[in-house]
Backbone as JSON Lines, residues from 0, in Angstrom:
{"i":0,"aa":"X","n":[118.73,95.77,4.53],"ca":[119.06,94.5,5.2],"c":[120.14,94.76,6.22]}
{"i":1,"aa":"X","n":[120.01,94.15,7.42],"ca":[121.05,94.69,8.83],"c":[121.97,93.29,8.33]}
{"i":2,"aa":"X","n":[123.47,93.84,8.53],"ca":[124.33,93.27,8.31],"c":[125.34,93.36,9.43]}
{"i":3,"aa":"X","n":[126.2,92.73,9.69],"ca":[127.66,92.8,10.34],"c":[128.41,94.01,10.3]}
{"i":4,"aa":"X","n":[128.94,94.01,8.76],"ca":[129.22,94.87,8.18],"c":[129.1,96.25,8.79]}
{"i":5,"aa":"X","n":[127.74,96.81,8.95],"ca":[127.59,97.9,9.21],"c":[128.0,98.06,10.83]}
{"i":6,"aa":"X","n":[128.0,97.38,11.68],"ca":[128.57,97.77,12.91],"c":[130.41,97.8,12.86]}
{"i":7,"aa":"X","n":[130.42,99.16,14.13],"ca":[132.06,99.09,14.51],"c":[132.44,98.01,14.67]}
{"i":8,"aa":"X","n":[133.89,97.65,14.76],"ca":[134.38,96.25,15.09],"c":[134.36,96.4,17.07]}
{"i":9,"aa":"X","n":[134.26,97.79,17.69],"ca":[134.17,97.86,19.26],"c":[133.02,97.82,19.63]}
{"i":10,"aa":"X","n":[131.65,97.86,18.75],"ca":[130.16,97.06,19.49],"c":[129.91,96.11,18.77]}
{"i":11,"aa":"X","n":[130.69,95.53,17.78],"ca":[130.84,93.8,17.72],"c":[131.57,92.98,18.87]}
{"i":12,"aa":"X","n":[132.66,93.39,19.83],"ca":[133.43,93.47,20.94],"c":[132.55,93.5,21.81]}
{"i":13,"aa":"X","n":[131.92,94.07,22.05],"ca":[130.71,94.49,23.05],"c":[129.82,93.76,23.37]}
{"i":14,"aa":"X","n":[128.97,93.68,22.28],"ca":[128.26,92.97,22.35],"c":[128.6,91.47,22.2]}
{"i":15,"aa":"X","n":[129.63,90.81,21.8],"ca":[130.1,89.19,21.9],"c":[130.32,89.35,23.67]}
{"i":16,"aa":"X","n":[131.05,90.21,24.13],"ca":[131.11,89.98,25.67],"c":[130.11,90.12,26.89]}
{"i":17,"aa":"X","n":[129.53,90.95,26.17],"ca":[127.61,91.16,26.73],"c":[127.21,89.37,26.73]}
{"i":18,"aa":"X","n":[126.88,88.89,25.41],"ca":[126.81,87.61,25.49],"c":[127.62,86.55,26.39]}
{"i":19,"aa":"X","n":[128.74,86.34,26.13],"ca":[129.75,85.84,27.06],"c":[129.54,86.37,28.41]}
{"i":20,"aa":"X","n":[129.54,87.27,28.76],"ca":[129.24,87.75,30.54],"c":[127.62,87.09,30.71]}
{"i":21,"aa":"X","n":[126.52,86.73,30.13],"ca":[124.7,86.33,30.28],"c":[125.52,84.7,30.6]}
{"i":22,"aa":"X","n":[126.21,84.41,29.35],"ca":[126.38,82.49,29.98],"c":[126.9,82.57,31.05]}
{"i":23,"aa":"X","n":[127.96,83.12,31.36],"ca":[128.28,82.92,32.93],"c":[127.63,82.97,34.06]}
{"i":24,"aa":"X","n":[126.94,84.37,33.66],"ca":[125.83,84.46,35.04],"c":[124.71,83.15,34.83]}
{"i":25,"aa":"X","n":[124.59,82.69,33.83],"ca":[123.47,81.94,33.76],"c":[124.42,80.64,34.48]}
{"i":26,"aa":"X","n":[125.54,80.21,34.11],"ca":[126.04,79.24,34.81],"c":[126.35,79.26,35.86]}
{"i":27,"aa":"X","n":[126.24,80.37,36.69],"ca":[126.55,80.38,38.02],"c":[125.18,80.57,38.92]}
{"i":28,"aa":"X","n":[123.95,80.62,38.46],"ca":[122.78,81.16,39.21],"c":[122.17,79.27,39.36]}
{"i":29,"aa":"X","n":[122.55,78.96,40.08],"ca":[121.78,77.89,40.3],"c":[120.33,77.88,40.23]}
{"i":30,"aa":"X","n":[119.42,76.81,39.86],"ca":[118.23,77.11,40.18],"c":[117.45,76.07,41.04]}
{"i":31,"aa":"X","n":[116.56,76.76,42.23],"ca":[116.72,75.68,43.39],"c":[114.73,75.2,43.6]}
{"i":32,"aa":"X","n":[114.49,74.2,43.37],"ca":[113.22,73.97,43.65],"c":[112.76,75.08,45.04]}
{"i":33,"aa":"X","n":[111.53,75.61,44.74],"ca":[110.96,75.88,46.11],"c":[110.34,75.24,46.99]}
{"i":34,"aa":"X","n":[110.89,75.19,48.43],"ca":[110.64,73.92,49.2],"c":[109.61,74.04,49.81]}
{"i":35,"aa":"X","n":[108.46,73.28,49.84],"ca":[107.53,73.56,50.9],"c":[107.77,73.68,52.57]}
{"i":36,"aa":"X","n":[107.19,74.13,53.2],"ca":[107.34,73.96,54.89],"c":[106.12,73.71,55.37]}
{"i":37,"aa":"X","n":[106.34,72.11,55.64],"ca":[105.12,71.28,56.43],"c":[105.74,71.21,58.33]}
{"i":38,"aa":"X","n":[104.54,72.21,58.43],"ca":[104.47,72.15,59.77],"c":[103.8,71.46,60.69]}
{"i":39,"aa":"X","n":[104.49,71.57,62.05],"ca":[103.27,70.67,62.98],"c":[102.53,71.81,64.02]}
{"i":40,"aa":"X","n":[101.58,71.74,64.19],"ca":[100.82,72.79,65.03],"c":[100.37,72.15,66.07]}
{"i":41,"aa":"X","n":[100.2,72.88,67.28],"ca":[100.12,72.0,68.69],"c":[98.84,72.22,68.46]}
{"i":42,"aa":"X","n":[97.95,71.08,68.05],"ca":[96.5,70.46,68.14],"c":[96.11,70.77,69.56]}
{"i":43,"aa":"X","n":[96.84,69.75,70.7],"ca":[96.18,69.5,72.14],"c":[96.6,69.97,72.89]}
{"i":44,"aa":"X","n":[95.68,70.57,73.55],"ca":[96.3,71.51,75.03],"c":[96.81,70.52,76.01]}
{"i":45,"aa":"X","n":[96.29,69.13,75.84],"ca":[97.46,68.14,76.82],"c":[97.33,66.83,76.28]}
{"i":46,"aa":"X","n":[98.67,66.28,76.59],"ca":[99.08,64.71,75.73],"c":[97.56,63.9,75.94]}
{"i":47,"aa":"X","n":[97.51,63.5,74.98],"ca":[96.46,62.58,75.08],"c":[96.53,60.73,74.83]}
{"i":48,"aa":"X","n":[98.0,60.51,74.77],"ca":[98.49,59.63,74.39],"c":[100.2,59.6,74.51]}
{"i":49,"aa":"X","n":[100.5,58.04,74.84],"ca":[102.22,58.46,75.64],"c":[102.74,57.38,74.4]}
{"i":50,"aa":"X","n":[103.55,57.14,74.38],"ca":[104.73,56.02,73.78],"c":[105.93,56.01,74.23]}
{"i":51,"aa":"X","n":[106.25,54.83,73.97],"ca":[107.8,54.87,73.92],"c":[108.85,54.19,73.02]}
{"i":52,"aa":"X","n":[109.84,54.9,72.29],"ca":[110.14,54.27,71.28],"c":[111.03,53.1,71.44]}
{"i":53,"aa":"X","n":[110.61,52.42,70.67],"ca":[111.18,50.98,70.93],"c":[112.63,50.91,69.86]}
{"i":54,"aa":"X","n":[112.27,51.67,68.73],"ca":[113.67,50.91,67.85],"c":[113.46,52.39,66.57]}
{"i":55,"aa":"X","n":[114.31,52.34,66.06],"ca":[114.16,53.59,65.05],"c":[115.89,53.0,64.11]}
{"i":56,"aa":"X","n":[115.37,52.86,62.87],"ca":[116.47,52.3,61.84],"c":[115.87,52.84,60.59]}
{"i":57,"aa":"X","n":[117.13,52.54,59.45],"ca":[117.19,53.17,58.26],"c":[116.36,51.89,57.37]}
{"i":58,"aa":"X","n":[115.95,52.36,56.21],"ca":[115.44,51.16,55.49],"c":[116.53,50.23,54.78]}
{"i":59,"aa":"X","n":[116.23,49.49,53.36],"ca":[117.27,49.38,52.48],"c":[118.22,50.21,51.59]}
{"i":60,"aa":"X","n":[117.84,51.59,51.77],"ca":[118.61,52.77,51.17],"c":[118.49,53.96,52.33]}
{"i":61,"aa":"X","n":[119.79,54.37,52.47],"ca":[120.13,55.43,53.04],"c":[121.51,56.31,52.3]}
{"i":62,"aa":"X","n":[121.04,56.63,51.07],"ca":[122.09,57.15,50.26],"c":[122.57,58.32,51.09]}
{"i":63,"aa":"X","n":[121.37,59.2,51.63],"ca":[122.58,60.47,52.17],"c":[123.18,60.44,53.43]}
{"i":64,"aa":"X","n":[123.49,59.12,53.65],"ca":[124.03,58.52,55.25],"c":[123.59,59.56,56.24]}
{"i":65,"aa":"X","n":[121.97,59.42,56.42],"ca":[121.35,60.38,57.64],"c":[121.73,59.54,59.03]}
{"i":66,"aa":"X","n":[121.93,60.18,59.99],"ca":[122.51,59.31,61.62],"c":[121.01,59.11,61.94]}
{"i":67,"aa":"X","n":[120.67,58.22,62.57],"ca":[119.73,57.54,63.18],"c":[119.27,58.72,64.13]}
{"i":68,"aa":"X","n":[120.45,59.13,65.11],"ca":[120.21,60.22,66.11],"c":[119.11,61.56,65.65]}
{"i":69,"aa":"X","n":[119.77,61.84,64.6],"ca":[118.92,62.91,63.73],"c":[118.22,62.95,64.11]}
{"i":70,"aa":"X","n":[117.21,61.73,62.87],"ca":[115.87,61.58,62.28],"c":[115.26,61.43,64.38]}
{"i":71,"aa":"X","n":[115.74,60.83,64.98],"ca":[114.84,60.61,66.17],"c":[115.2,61.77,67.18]}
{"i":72,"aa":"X","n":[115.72,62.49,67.03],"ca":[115.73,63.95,67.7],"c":[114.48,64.65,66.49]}
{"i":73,"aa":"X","n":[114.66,64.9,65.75],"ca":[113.42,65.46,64.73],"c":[112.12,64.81,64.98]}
{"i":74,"aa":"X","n":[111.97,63.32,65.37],"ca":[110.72,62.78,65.65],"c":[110.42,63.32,66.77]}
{"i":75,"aa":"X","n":[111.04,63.13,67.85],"ca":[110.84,63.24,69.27],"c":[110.27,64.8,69.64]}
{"i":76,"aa":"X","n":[110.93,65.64,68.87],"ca":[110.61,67.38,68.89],"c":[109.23,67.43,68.35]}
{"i":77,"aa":"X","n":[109.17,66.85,67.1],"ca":[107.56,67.21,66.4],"c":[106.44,66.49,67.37]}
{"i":78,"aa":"X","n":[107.01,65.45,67.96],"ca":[105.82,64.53,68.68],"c":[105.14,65.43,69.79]}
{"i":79,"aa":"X","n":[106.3,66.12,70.39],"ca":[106.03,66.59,71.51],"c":[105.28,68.25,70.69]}
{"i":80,"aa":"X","n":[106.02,68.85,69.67],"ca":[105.38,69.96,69.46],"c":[103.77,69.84,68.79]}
{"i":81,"aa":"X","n":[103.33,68.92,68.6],"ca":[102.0,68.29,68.31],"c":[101.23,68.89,69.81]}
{"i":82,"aa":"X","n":[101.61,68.65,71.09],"ca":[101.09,68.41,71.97],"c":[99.93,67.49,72.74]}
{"i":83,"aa":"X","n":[99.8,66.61,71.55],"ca":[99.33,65.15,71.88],"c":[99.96,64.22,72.29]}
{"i":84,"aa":"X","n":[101.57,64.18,72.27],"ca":[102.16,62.81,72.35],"c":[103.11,63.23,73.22]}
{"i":85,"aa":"X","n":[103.12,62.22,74.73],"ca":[104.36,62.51,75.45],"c":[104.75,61.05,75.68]}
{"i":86,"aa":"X","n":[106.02,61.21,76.13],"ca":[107.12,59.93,76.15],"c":[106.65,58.78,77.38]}
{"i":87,"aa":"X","n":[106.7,58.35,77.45],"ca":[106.39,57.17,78.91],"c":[107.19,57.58,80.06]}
{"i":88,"aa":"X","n":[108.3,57.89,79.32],"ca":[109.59,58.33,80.43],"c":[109.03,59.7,81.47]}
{"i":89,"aa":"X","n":[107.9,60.37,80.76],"ca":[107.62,61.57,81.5],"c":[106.7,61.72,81.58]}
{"i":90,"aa":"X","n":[105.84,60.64,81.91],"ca":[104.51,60.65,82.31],"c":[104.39,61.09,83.84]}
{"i":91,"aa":"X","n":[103.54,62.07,84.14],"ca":[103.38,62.34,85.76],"c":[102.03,62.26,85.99]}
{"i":92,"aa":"X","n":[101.93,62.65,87.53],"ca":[100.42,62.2,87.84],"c":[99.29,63.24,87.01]}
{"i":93,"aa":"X","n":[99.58,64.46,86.65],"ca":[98.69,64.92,85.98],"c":[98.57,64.3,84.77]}
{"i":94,"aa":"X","n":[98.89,63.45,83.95],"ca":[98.95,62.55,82.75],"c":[98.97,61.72,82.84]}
{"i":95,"aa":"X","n":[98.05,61.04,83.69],"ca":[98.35,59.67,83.96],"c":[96.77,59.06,82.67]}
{"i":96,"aa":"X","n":[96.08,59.79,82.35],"ca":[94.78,59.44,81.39],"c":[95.8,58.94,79.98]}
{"i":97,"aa":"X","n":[96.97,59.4,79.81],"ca":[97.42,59.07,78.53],"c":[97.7,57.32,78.57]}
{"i":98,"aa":"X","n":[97.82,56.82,79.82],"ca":[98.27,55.49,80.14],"c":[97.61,55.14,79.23]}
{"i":99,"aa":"X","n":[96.2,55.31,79.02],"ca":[95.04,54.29,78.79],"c":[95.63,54.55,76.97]}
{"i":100,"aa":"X","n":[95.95,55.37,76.59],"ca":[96.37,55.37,75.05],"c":[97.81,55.16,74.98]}
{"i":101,"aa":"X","n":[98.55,54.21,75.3],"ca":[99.86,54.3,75.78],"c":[100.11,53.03,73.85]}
{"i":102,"aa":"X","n":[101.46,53.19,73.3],"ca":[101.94,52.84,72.04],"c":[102.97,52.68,72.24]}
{"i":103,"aa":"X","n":[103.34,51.47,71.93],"ca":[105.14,50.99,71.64],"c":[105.27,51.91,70.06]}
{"i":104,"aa":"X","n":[106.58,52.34,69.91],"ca":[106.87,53.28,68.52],"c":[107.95,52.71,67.95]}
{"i":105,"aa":"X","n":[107.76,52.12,66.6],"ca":[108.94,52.2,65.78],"c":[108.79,52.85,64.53]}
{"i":106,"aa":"X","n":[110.21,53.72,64.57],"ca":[110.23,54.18,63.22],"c":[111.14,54.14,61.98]}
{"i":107,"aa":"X","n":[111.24,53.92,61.02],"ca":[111.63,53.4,59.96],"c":[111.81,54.48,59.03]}
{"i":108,"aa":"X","n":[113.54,54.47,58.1],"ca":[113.44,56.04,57.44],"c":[114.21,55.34,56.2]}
{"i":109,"aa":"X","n":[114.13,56.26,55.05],"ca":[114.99,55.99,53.81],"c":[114.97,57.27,53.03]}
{"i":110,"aa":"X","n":[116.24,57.14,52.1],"ca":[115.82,57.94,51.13],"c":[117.14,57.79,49.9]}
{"i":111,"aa":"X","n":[116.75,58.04,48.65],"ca":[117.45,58.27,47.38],"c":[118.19,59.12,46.99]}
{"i":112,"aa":"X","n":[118.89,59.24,46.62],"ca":[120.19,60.34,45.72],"c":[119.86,59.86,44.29]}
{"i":113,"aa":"X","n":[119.77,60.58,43.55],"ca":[119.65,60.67,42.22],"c":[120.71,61.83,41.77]}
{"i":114,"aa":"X","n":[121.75,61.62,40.94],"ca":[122.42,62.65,40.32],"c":[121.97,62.37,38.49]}
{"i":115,"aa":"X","n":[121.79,63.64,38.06],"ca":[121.8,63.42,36.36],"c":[122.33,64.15,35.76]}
{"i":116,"aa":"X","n":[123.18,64.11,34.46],"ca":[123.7,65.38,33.46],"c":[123.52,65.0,32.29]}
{"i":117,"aa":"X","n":[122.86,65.81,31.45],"ca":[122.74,65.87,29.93],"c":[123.14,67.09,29.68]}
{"i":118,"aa":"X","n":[123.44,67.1,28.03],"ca":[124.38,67.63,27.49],"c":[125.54,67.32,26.75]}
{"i":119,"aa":"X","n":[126.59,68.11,26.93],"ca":[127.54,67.99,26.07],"c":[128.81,68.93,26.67]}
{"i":120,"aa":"X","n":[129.95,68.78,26.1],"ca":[130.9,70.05,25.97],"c":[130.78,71.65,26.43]}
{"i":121,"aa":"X","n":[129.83,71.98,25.29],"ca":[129.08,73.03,25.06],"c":[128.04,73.92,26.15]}
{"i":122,"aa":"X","n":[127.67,72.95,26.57],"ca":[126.6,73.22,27.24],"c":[125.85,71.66,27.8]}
{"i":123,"aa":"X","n":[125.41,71.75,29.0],"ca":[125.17,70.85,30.09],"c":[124.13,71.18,31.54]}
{"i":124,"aa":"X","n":[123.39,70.05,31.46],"ca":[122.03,70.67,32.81],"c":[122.45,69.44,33.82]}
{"i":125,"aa":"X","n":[122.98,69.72,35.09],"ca":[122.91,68.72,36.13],"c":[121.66,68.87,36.6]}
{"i":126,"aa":"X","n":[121.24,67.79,37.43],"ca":[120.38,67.36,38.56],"c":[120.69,66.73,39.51]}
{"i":127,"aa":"X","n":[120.48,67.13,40.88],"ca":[120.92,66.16,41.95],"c":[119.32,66.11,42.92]}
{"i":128,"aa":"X","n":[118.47,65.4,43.18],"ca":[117.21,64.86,43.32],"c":[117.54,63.91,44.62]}
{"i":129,"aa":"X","n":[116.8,64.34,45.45],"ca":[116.58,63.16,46.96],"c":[115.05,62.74,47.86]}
{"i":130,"aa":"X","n":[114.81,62.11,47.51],"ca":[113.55,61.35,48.59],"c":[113.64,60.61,49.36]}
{"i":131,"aa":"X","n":[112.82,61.75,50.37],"ca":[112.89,60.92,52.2],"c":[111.97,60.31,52.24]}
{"i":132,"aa":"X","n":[111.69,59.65,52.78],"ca":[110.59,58.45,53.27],"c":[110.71,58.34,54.9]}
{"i":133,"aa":"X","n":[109.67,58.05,55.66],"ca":[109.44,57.67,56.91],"c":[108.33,57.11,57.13]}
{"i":134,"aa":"X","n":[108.46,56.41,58.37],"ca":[107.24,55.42,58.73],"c":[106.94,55.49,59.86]}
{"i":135,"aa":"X","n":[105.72,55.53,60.95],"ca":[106.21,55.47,61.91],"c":[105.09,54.57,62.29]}
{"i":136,"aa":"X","n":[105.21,53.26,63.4],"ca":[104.62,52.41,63.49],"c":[103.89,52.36,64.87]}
{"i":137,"aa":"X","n":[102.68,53.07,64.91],"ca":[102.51,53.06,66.79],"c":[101.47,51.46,66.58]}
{"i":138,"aa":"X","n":[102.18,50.64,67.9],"ca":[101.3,49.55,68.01],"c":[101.12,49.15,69.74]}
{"i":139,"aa":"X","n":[100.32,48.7,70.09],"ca":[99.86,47.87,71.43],"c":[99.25,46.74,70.9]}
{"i":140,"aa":"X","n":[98.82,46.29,72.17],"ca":[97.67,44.94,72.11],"c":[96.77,44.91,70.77]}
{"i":141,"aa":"X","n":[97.16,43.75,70.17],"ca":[95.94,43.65,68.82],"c":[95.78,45.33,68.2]}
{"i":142,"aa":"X","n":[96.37,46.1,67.91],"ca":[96.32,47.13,67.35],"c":[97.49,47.57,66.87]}
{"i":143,"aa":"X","n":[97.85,48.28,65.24],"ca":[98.56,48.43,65.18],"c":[98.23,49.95,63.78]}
{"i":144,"aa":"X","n":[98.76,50.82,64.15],"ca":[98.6,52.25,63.5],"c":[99.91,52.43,62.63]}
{"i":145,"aa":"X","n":[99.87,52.97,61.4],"ca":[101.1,52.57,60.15],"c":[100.48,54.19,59.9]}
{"i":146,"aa":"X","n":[101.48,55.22,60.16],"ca":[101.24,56.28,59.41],"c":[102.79,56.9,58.29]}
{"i":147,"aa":"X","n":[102.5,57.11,57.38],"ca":[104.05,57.55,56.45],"c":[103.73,59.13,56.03]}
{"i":148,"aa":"X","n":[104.9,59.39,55.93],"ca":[105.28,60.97,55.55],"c":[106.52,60.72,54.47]}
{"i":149,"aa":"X","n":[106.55,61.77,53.07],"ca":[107.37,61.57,52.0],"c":[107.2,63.06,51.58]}
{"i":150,"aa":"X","n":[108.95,63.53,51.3],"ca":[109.1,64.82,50.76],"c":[110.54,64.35,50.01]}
{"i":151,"aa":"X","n":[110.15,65.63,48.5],"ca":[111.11,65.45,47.47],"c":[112.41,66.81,47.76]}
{"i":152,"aa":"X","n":[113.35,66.78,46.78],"ca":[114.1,68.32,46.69],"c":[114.97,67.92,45.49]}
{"i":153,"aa":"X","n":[114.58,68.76,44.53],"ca":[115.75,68.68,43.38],"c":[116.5,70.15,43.09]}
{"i":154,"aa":"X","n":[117.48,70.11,43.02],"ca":[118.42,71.1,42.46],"c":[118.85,71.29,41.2]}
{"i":155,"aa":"X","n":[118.62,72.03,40.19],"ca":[119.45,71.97,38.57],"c":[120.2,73.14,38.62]}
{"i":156,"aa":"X","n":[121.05,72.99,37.84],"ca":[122.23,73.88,37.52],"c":[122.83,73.5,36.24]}
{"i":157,"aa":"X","n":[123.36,74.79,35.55],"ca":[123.78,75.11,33.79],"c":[125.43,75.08,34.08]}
{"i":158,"aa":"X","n":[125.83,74.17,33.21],"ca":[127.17,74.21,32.86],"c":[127.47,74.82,31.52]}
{"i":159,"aa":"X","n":[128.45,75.32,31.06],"ca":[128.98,76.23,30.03],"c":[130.5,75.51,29.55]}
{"i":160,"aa":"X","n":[131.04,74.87,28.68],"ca":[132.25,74.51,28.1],"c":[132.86,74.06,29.26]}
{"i":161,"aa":"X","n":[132.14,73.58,30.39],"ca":[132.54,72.33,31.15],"c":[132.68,73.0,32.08]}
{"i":162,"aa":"X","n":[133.84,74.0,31.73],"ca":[134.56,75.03,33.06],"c":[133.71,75.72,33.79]}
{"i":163,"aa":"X","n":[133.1,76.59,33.28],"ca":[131.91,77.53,34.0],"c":[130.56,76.77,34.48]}
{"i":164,"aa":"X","n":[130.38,76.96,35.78],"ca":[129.35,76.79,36.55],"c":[129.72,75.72,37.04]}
{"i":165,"aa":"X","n":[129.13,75.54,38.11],"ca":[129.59,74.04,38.87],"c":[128.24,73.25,38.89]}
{"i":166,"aa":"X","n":[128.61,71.65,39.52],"ca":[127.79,70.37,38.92],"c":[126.68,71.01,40.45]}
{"i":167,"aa":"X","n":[125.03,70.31,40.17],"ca":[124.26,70.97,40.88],"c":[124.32,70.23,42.55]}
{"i":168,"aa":"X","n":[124.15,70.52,43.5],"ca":[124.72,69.63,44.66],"c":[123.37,70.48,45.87]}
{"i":169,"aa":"X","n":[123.04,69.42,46.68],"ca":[122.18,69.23,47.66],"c":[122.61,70.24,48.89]}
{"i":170,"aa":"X","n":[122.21,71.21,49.38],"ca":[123.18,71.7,50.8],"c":[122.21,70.74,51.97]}
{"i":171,"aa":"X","n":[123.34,70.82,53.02],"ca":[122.86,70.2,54.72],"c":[121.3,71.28,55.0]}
{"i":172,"aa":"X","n":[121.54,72.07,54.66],"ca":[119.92,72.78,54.92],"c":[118.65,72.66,54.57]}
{"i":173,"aa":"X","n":[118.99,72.4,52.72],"ca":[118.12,71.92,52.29],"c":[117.67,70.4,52.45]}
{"i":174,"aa":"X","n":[118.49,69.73,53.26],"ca":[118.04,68.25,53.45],"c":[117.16,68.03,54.27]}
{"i":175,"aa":"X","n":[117.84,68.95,55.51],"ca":[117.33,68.73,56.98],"c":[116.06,68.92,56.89]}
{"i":176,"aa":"X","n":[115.39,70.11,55.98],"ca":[114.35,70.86,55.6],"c":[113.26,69.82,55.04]}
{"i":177,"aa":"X","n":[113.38,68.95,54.22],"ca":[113.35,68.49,53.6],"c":[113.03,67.02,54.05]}
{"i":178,"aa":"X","n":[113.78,66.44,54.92],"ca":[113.51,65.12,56.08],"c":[112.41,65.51,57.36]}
{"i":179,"aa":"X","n":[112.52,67.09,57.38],"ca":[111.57,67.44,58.73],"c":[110.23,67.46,57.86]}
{"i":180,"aa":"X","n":[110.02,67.78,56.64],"ca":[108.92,67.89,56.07],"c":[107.88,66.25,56.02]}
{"i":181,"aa":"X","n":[108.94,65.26,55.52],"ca":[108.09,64.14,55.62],"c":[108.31,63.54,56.92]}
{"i":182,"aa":"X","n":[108.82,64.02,58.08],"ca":[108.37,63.37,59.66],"c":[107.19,64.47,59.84]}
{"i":183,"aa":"X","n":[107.25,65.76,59.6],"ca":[105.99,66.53,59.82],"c":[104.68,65.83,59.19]}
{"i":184,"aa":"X","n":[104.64,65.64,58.18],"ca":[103.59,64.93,57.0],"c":[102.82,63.81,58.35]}
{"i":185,"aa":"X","n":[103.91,62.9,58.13],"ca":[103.66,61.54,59.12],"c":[102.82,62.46,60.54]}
{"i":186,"aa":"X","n":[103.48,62.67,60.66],"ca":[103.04,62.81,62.11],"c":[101.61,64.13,62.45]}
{"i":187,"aa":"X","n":[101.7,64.66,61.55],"ca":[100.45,65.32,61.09],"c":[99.03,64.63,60.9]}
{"i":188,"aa":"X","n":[99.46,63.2,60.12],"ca":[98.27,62.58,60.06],"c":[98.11,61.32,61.0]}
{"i":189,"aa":"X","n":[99.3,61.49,61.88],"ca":[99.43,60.31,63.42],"c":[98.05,61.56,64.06]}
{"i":190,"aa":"X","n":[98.12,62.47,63.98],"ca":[97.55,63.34,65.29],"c":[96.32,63.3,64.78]}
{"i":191,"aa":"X","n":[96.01,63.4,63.58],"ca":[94.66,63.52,62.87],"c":[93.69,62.08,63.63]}
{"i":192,"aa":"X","n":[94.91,61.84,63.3],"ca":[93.96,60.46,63.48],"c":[93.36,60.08,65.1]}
{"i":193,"aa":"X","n":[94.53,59.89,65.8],"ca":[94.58,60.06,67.51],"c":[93.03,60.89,67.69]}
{"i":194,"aa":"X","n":[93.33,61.69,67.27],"ca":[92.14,62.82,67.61],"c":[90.53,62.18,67.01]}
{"i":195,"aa":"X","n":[90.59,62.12,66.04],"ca":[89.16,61.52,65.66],"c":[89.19,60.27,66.29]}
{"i":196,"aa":"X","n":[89.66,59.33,66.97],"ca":[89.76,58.36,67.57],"c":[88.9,58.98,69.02]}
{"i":197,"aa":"X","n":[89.57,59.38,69.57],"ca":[89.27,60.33,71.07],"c":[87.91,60.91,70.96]}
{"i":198,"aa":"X","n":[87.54,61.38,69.91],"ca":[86.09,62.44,69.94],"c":[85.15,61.34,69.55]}
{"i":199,"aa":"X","n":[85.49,60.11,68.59],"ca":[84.59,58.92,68.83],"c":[84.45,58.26,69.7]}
{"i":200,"aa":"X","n":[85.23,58.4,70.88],"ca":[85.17,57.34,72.02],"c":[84.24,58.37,73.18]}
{"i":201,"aa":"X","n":[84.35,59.84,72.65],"ca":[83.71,60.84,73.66],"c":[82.31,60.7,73.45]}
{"i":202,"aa":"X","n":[82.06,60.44,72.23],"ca":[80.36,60.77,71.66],"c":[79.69,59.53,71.93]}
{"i":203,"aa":"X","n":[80.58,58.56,71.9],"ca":[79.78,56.99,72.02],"c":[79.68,57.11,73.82]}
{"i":204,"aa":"X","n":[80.37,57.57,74.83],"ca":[80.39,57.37,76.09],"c":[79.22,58.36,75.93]}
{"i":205,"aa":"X","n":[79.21,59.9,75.57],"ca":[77.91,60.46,75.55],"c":[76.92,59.74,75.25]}
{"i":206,"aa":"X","n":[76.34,59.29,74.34],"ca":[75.16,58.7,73.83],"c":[74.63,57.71,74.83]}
{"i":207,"aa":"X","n":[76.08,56.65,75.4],"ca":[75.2,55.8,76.52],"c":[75.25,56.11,78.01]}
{"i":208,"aa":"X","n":[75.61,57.31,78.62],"ca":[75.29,58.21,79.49],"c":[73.98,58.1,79.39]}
């Protein structure tokens, strides 16, 4: 029968600090969801459709106080890296066909903070959890197009006798990452759509040719 007993009292030493050195590292290794990366890919070799944004605001929650400026510098980049959508402001005579698909734009953003800890003294699991939301509203005359994009990010992290390891916390990178994913989403399926719109209006002008 293996006993205590039979070990030195310097690899009873040893091995208690072997142990003691695993919780630490374990309380210090954060562990970080893997984030997806939703991209936008330039669909159209030229705008096929212009807008101009009319208004861009936060919803009823904006826990991680995102600036308005942001989110519409992030819209404005993906719109254009789509290569379907240019601004009204820069419409020239070679683009003047987008007139005819021309969209007032508003867009609409939110998102949640969730912090959690269970546990004890002893031992303890934080969570800090955030969801973006966006909307973006292209409308004209009697028409009105509602497309949304939504991405999550949670962080956990191990606490040890309170002291060791720290509580789990969100970085500016992983947010940004994270808000570009659900304006990518959105606007991924703005272009989807634009586009099957366009190739139905091509095939019906074919047919009565």
């Amino acid at each position: 029968m293996f006993s205590l007993k039979a070990l030195s009292p310097n690899l009873i030493q040893k091995s208690c600090f072997l142990t003691f050195s695993a919780l630490l590292l374990g309380a210090c290794a954060q562990k970080f969801n893997d984030l997806p990366n939703t991209r936008v890919l330039k669909t159209c070799q030229e705008p096929i459709a212009s807008y101009h944004l009319m208004g861009l605001k936060s919803g009823d929650y904006n826990d991680l106080t995102i600036p308005n400026t942001q989110v519409q510098q992030m819209v404005e980049k993906s719109l254009a890296q789509s290569g379907c959508f240019i601004q009204s402001e820069q419409i020239s005579a070679e683009t003047t066909n987008t007139q005819k698909n021309h969209y007032q734009l508003e867009v609409v953003f939110g998102n949640i903070n969730t912090q959690t800890k269970q546990g004890g003294f002893w031992s303890s699991q934080t969570s800090d959890q955030a969801v973006f939301e966006v909307q973006l509203n292209f409308h004209r005359t009697n028409e009105v197009r509602i497309f949304r994009g939504k991405s999550s990010i949670q962080n956990q992290n191990s606490q040890y006798l309170v002291i060791f390891g720290e509580k789990s916390k969100l970085n500016p990178n992983q947010i940004q990452i994270t808000i570009q994913n659900a304006i990518n989403s959105a606007i991924n399926e703005a272009t989807r759509n634009l586009i099957q719109e366009v190739q139905n209006k091509d095939s019906t002008n074919y047919s009565n040719f």
